[in-house]
C-alpha positions as CSV (number, residue, x, y, z in Angstrom):
1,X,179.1,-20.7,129.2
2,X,175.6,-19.0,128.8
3,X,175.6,-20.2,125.9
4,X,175.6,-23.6,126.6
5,X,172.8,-23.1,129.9
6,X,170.4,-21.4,127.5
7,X,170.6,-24.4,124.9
8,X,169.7,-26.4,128.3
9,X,166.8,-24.3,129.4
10,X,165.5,-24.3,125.7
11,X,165.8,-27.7,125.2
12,X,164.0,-28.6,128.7
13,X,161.5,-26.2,127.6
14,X,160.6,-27.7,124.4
15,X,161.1,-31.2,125.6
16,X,158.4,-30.6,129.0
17,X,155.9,-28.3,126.4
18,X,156.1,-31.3,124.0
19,X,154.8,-33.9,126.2
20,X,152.3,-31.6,128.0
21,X,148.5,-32.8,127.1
22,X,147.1,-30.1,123.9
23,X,145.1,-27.3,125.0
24,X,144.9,-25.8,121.7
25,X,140.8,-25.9,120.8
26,X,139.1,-25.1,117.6
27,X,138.9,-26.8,114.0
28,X,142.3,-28.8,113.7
29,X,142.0,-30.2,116.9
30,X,138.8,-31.1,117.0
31,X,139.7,-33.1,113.5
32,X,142.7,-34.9,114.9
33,X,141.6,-35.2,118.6
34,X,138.0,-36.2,118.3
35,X,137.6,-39.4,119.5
36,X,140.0,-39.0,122.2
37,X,138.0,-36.0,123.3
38,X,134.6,-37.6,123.4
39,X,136.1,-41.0,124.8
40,X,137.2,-38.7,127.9
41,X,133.2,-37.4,128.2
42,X,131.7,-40.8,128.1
43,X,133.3,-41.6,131.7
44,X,131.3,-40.8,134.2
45,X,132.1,-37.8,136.6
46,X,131.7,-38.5,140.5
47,X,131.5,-34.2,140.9
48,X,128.6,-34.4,138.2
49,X,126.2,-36.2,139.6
50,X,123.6,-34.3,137.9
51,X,124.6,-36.5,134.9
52,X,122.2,-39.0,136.0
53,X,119.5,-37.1,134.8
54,X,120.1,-35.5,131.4
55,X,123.5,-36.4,130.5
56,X,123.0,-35.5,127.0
57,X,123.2,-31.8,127.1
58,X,126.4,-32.4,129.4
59,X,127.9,-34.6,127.0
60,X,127.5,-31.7,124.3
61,X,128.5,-29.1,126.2
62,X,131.7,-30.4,127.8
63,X,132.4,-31.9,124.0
64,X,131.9,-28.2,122.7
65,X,134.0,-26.6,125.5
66,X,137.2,-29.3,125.1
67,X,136.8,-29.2,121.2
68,X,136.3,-25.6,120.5
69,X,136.2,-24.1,123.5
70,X,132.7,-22.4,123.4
71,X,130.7,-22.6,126.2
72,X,127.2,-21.4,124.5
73,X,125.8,-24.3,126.3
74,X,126.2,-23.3,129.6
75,X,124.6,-20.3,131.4
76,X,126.3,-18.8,134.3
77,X,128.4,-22.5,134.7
78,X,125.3,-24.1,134.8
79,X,124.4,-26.3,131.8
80,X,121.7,-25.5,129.7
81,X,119.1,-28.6,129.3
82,X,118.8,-30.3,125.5
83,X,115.3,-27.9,125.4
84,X,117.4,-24.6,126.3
85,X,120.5,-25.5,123.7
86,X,117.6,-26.1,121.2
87,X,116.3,-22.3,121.5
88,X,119.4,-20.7,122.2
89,X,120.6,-22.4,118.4
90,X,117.8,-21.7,116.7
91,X,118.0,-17.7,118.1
92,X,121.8,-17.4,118.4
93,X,123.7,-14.7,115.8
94,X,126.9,-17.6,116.1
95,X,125.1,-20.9,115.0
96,X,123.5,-21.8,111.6
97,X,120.1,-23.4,111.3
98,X,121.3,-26.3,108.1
99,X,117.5,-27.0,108.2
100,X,115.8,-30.5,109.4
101,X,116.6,-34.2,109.6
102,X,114.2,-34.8,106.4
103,X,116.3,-33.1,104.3
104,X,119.1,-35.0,102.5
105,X,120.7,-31.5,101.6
106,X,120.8,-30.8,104.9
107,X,121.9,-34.0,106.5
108,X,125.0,-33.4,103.6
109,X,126.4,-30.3,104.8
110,X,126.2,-31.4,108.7
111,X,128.3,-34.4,107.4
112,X,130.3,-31.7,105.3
113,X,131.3,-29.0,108.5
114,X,131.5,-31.8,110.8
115,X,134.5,-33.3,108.5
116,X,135.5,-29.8,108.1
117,X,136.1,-29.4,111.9
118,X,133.4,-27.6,113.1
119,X,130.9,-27.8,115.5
120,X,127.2,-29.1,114.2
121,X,124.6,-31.0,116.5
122,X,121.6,-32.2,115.8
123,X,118.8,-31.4,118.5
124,X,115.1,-32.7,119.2
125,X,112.8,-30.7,121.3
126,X,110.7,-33.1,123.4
127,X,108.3,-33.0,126.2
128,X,109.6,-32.9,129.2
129,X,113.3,-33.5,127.7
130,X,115.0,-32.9,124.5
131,X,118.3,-34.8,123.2
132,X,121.2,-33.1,121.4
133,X,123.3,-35.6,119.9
134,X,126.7,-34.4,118.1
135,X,127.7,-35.1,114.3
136,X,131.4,-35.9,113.7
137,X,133.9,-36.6,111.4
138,X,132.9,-39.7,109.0
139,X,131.0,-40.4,106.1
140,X,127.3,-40.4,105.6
141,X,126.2,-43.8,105.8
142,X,122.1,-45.3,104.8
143,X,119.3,-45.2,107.0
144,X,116.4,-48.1,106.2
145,X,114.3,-46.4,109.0
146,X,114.8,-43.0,108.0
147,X,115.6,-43.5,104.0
148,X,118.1,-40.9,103.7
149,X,122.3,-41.2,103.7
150,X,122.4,-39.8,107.4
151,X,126.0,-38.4,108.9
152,X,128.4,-40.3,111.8
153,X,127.5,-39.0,114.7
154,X,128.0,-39.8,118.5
155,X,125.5,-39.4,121.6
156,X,125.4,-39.9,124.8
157,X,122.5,-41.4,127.2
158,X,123.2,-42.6,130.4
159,X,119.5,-43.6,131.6
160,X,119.8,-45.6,128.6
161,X,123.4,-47.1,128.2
162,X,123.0,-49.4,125.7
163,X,121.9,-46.0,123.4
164,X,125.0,-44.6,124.3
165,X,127.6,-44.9,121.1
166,X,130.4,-43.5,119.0
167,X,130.4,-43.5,115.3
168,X,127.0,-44.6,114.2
169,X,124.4,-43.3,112.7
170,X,122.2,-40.1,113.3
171,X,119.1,-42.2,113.0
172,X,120.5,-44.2,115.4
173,X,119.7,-41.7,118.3
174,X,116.1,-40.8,116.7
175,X,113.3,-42.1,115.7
176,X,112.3,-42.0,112.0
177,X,109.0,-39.9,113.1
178,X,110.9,-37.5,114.7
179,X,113.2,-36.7,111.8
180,X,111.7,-33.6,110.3
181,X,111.5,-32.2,113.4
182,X,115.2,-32.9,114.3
183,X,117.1,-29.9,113.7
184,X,120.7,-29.4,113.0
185,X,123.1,-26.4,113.8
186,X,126.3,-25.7,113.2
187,X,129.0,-23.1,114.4
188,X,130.9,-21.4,111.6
């Protein structure tokens, strides 16, 4: 008779784990889960209102939290701006500078870790306001403006919607005089 209740309880317990939402982060969740994951971020949050402003740097670090759970984008729960993530890559042990947007090599291997399953962004530093735009899983695709193979990436902008976008191009979300100064990161 125990027997048979503890072949009950297991099989509840596999049966309610199994339909539970994932909260595994990291590498091969990120691969499988991506676009379900940043799909979730593009909906606006009514306890975020701050969004309004620069929604970019939220968009990265809520996507790097769910995916991989880091939160090197946030200080004391507070999010960093695109201008504060842009420092704190370039000066952080965790995070590898793969060099600037005017570097086919380099747009390459962001294409390569992001397909990989790790995390690599592409930041501009700007005056008053960055952007940080995130590279993800896809193939590198040609840029007329920027004449380089440039990897799939996704950014969010909501004081401009209609730059807001999932799968397209990096040069997509800067301009071509901006690309040596675009740098890209990732987190190995």
């Amino acid at each position: 008779m125990k027997i048979k209740h503890l072949s009950v309880i297991i099989t509840f317990t596999i049966t309610i784990l199994t339909h539970l939402p994932a909260l595994a982060t990291g590498n091969e969740y990120w691969k499988t889960g991506y676009l379900n994951i940043i799909y979730q971020e593009l909906v606006c949050k009514p306890d975020e209102p701050e969004q309004d402003r620069s929604p970019c740097n939220f968009f990265a670090s809520n996507l790097l939290e769910r995916g991989w759970g880091f939160t090197d984008f946030k200080n004391e729960g507070e999010y960093k701006s695109a201008n504060q993530i842009a420092e704190f890559l370039y000066s952080d042990a965790n995070w590898r500078a793969l060099g600037s947007g005017d570097s086919q090599s380099t747009l390459t291997k962001a294409q390569e870790y992001a397909n990989e399953g790790y995390p690599v962004f592409a930041v501009f530093t700007g005056n008053p306001n960055g952007h940080i735009t995130i590279i993800i899983p896809g193939s590198l695709a040609a840029s007329g403006s920027w004449g380089l193979n440039v990897p799939n990436s996704a950014s969010f902008r909501l004081d401009s919607i209609t730059l807001t976008y999932v799968g397209k191009r990096l040069s997509t979300s800067f301009r071509a005089s901006d690309k040596s100064m675009v740098m890209l990161y990732a987190r190995l």
